[in-house]
C-alpha positions as CSV (number, residue, x, y, z in Angstrom):
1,X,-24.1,15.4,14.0
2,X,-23.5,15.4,17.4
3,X,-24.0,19.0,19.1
4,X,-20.9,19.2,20.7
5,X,-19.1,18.5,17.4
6,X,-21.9,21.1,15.4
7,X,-20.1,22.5,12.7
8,X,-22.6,24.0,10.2
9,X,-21.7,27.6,11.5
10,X,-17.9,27.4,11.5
11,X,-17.9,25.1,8.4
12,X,-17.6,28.2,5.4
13,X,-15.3,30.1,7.1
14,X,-12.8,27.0,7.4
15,X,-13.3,26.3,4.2
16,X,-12.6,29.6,2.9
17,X,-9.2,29.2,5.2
18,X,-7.8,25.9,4.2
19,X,-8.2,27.0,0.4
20,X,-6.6,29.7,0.9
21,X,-3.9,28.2,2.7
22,X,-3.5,25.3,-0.3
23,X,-3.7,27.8,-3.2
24,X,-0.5,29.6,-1.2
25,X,1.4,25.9,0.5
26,X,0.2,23.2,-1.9
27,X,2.8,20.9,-2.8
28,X,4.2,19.9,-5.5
29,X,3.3,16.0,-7.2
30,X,4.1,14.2,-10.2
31,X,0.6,13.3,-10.2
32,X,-1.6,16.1,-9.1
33,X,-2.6,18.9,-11.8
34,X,-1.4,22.1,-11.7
35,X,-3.6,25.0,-10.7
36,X,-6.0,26.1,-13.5
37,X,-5.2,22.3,-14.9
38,X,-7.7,19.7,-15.8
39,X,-6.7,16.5,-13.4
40,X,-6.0,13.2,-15.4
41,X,-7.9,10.7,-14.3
42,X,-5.7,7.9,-14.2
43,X,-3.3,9.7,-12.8
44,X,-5.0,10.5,-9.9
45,X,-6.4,7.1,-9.6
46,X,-2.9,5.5,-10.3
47,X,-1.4,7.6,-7.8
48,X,-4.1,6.8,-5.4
49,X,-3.3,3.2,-5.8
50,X,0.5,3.8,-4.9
51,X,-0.3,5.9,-2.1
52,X,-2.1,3.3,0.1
53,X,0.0,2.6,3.4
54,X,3.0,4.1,1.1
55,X,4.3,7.5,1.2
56,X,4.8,10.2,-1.5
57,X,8.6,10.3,-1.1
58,X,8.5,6.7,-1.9
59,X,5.9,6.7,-4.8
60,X,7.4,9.6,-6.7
61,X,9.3,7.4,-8.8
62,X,7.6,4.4,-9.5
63,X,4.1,6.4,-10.5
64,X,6.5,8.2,-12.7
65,X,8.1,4.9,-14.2
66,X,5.0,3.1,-14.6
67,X,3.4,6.4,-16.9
68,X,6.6,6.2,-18.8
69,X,5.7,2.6,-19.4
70,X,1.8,2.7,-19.5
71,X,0.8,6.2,-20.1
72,X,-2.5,5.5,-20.0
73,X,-5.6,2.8,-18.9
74,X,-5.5,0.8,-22.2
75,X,-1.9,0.5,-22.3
76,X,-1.8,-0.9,-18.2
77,X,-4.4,-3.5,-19.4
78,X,-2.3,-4.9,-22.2
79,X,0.7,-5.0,-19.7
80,X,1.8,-8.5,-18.7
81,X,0.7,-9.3,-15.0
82,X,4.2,-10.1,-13.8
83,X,5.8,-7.1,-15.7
84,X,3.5,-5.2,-13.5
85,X,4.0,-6.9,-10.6
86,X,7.9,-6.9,-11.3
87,X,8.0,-2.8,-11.2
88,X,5.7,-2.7,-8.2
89,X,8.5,-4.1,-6.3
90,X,9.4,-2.1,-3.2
91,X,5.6,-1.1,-3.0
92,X,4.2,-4.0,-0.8
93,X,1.0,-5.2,-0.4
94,X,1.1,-6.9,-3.7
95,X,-2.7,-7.3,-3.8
96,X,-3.1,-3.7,-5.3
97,X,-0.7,-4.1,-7.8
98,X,-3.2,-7.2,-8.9
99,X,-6.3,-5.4,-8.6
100,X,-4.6,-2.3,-10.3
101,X,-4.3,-4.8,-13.5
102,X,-8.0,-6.0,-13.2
103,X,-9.0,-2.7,-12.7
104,X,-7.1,-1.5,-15.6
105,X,-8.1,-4.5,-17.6
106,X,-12.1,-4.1,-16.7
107,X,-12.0,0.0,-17.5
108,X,-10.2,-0.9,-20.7
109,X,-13.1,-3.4,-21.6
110,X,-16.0,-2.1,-20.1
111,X,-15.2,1.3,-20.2
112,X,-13.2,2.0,-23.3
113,X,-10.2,3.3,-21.0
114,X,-12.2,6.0,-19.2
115,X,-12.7,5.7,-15.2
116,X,-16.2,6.3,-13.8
117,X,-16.6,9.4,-12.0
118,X,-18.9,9.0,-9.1
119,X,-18.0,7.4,-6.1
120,X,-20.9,5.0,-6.5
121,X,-19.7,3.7,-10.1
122,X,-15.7,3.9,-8.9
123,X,-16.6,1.2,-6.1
124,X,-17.5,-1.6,-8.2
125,X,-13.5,-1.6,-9.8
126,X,-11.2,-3.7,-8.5
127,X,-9.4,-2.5,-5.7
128,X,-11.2,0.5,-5.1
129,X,-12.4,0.9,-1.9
130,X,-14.2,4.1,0.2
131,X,-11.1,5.9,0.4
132,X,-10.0,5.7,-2.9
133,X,-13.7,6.2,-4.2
134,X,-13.7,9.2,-2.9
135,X,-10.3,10.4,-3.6
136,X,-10.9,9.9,-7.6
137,X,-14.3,11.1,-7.4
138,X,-13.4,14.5,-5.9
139,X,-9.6,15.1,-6.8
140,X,-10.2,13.9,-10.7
141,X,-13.6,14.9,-11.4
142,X,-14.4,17.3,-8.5
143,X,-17.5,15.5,-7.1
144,X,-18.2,16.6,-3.5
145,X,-17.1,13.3,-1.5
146,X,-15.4,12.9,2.1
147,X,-11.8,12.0,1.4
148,X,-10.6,10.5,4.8
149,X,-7.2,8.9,5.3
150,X,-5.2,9.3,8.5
151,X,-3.5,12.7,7.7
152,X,-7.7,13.8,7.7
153,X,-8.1,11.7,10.3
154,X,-5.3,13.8,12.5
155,X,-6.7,16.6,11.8
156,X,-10.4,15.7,12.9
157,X,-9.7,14.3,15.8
158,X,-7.0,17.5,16.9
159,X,-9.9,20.1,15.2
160,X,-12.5,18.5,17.1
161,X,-11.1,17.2,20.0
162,X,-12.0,13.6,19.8
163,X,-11.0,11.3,22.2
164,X,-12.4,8.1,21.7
165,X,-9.3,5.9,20.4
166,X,-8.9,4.4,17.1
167,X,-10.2,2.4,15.3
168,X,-13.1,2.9,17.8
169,X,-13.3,6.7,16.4
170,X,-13.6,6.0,12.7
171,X,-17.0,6.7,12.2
172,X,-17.4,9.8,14.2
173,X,-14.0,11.3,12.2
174,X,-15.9,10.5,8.6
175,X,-18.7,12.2,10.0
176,X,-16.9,14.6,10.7
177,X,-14.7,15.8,7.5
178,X,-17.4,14.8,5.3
179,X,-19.7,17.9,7.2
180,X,-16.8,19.9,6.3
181,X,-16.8,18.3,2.9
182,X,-17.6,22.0,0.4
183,X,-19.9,22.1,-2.7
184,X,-17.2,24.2,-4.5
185,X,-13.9,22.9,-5.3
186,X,-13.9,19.4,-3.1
187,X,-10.9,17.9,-4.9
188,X,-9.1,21.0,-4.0
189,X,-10.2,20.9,-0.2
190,X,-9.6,17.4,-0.1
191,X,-6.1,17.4,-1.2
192,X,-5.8,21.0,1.2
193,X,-6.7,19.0,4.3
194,X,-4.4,15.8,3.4
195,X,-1.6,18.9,2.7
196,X,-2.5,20.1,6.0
197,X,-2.0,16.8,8.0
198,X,1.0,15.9,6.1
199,X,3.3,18.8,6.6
200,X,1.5,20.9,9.7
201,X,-0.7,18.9,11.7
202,X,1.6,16.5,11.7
203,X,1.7,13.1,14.2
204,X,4.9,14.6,16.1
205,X,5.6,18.3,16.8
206,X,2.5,20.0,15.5
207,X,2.9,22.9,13.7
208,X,0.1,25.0,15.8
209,X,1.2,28.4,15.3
210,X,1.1,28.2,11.7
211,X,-2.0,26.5,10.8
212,X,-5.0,28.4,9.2
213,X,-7.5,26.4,11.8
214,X,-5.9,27.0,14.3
215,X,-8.3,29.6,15.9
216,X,-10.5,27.4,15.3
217,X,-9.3,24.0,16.9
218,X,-10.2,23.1,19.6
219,X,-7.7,20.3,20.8
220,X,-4.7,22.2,20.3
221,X,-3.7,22.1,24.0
222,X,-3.3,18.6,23.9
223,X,-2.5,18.4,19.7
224,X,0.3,16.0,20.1
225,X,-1.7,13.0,21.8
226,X,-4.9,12.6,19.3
227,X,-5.8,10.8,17.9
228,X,-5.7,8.4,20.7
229,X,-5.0,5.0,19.4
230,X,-6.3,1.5,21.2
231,X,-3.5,-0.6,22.7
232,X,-2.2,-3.0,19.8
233,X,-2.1,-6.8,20.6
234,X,1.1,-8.6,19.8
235,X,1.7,-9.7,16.8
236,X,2.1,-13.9,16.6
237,X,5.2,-15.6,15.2
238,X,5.2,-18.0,12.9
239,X,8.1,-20.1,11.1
240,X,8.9,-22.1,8.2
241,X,11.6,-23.6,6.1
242,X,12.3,-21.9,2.7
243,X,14.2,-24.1,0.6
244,X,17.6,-22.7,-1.7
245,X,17.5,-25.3,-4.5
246,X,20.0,-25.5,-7.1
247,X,20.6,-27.6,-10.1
248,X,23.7,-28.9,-11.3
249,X,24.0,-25.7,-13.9
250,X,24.0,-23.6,-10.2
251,X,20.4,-22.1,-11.4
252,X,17.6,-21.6,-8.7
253,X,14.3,-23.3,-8.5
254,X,11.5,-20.6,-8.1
255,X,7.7,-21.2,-8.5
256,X,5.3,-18.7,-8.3
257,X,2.5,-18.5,-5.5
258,X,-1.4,-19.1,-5.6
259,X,-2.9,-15.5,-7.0
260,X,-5.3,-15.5,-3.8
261,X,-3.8,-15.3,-0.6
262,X,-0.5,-13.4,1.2
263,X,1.9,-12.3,-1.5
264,X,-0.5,-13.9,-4.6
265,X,0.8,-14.4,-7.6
266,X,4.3,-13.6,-6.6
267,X,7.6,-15.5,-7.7
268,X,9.3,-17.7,-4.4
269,X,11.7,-20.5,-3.9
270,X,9.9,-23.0,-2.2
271,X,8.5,-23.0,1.4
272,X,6.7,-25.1,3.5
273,X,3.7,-23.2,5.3
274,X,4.1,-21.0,7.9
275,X,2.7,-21.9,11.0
276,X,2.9,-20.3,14.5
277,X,4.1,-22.9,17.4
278,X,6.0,-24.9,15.0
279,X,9.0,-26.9,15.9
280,X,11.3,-26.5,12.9
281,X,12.6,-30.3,12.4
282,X,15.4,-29.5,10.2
283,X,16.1,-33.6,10.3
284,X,13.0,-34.1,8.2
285,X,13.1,-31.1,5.7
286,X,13.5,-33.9,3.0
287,X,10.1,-34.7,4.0
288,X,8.8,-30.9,3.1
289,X,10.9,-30.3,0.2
290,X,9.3,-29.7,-2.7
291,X,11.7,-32.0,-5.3
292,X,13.8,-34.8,-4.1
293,X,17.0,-33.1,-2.9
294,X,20.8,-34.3,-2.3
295,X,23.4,-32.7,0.3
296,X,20.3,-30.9,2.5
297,X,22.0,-28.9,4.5
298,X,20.7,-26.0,6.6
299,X,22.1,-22.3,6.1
300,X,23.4,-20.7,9.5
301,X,21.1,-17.8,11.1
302,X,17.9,-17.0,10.1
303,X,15.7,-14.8,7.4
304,X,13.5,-12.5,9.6
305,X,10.7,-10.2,8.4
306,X,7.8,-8.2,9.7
307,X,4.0,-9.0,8.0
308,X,0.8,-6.5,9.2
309,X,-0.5,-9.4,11.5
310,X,2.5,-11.5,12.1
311,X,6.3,-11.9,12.3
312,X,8.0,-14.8,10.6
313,X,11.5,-16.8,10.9
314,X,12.3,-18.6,7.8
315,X,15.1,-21.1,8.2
316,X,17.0,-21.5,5.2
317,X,18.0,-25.3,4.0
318,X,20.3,-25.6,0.5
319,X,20.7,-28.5,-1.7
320,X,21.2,-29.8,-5.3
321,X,18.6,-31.5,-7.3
322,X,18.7,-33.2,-10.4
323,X,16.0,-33.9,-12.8
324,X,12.7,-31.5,-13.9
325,X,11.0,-29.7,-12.0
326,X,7.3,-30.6,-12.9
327,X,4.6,-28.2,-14.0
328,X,4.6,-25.6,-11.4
329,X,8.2,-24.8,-10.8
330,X,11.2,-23.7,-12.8
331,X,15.1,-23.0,-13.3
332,X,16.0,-19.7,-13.2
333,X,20.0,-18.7,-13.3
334,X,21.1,-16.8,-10.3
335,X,22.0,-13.7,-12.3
336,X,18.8,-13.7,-13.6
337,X,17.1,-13.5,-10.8
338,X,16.3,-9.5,-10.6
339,X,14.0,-10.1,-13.2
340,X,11.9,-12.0,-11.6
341,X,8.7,-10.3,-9.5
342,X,10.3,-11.3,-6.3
343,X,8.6,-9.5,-3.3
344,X,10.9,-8.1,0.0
345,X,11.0,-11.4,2.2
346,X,11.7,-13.6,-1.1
347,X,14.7,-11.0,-1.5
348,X,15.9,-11.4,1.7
349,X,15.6,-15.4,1.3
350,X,17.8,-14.8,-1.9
351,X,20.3,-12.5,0.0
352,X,20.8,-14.6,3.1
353,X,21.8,-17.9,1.1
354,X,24.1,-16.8,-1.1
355,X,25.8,-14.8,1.8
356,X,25.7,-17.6,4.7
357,X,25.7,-20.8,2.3
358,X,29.0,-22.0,1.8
């Protein structure tokens, strides 16, 4: 540790603080255990899962639909894919509802239903990284592991005054919490310092006056600018042509994409790829389309939407077709089509032609 961050002589007493503070502020979660509670295990996992680049607000309800549905491990592994898939709509990133199934379906297997509890063992599942490792490891079965997302993070850097910009920082902020990291009750601390960052030492307005480190912080003065964050580069655009089939009973030709890859294993109407720098040639869309196709026409405006590492423009083109669809793509009737495990931009797709195509 470096000296200037030495924190083996403040370390007890701030433990001792931020307990104290939980056992009096903690909040309230469908998924965390009440005090004096064993944790369940897959709930803390499940929730963990949710929780990645998602907030609690939003996750309240579907962790509580999905244990309504699949109380448990066993019962998540005998789950269809695409029903899962279909109620993690709204959730994004549709990889970890994916790996959440494999995981499931390996735990089930290997495991007769019953997670690993060391961090070591919990990173060979699907889907579980270092966070979330260490998150089930110390919330569900009280090992001692740094739990570090960017609520901790927050706090580290403002605690510590660190001003080396992220993602540059990373390192040195795990260092960090884990040296704060206590022997007794981890899980608790963990989930006190995530409170913490969450509803005090939060990225706007920090609440300074009431925190229990704050005697202790030493970037306080300047709280509301760390972390400091590296410039972010522009994100590039890239367009495509998404194609709004019907068949002569008005029902909508969907396919379902690869299982690797951007929104895998998700059901779509036809694309072509999405390319950055591409002229879209809406003169030779017949070329691109995926069955042959009469009346191809183009929808007015465009379908927007915003990707972690690029924008896209979809430009919508309707027509009829006649005949089967093949192997890899099917009818489905329009008012049928919230059943289907059809992720945000597909939605919007859907939305824009049957408002604009007339």
């Amino acid at each position: 540790m470096n000296k200037k961050h030495d924190t083996s002589i403040l370390a007890g007493p701030r433990q001792a603080a931020i307990l104290a503070w939980y056992d009096r502020h903690r909040r309230a979660m469908p998924w965390r255990a009440l005090p004096g509670d064993t944790p369940n295990p897959y709930h803390v996992w499940l929730s963990e899962i949710m929780l990645q680049q998602t907030t609690v607000a939003t996750v309240g309800p579907y962790f509580r639909r999905f244990i309504e549905r699949w109380p448990d491990m066993k019962a998540l592994a005998r789950a269809d894919l695409d029903e899962v898939l279909h109620a993690w709509q709204g959730l994004g990133y549709y990889a970890r509802a994916r790996n959440l199934h494999r995981c499931a379906m390996v735990v089930a297997s290997e495991r007769d239903g019953i997670l690993p509890d060391t961090e070591s063992d919990l990173l060979t599942l699907p889907g579980v990284g270092r966070y979330t490792a260490a998150a089930v490891a110390s919330i569900a079965f009280n090992r001692r592991a740094a739990v570090v997302d960017g609520n901790v993070e927050r706090v580290m850097a403002r605690m510590f005054r660190v001003l080396a910009p992220l993602p540059d920082a990373k390192p040195e902020l795990y260092a960090l919490a884990e040296s704060l990291t206590p022997d007794n009750r981890p899980g608790d601390y963990a989930q006190a310092v995530m409170d913490l960052g969450a509803t005090v030492c939060t990225p706007r307005n920090p609440q300074c006056l009431i925190c229990p480190w704050s005697d202790s912080c030493t970037g306080r003065d300047i709280a509301a600018e760390l972390p400091r964050r590296a410039p972010k580069k522009a994100r590039p655009l890239r367009r495509g042509i998404a194609f709004w089939l019907t068949n002569t009973d008005g029902a909508v030709l969907l396919r379902r994409r690869p299982e690797k890859g951007l929104l895998g294993g998700m059901t779509e109407v036809p694309s072509t790829d999405w390319r950055e720098d591409t002229k879209i040639d809406i003169e030779n869309a017949h070329k691109s389309a995926p069955l042959p196709v009469q009346d191809l026409k183009p929808v007015p405006g465009l379908v927007e939407h915003g990707f972690t590492h690029f924008r896209l423009e979809l430009t919508v083109v309707s027509g009829t077709v006649a005949g089967d669809t093949g192997n890899e793509m099917y009818w489905c009737p329009v008012d049928r089509l919230g059943e289907q495990a059809l992720p945000t931009l597909i939605k919007k797709v859907v939305r824009h032609a049957q408002e604009n195509d007339r």
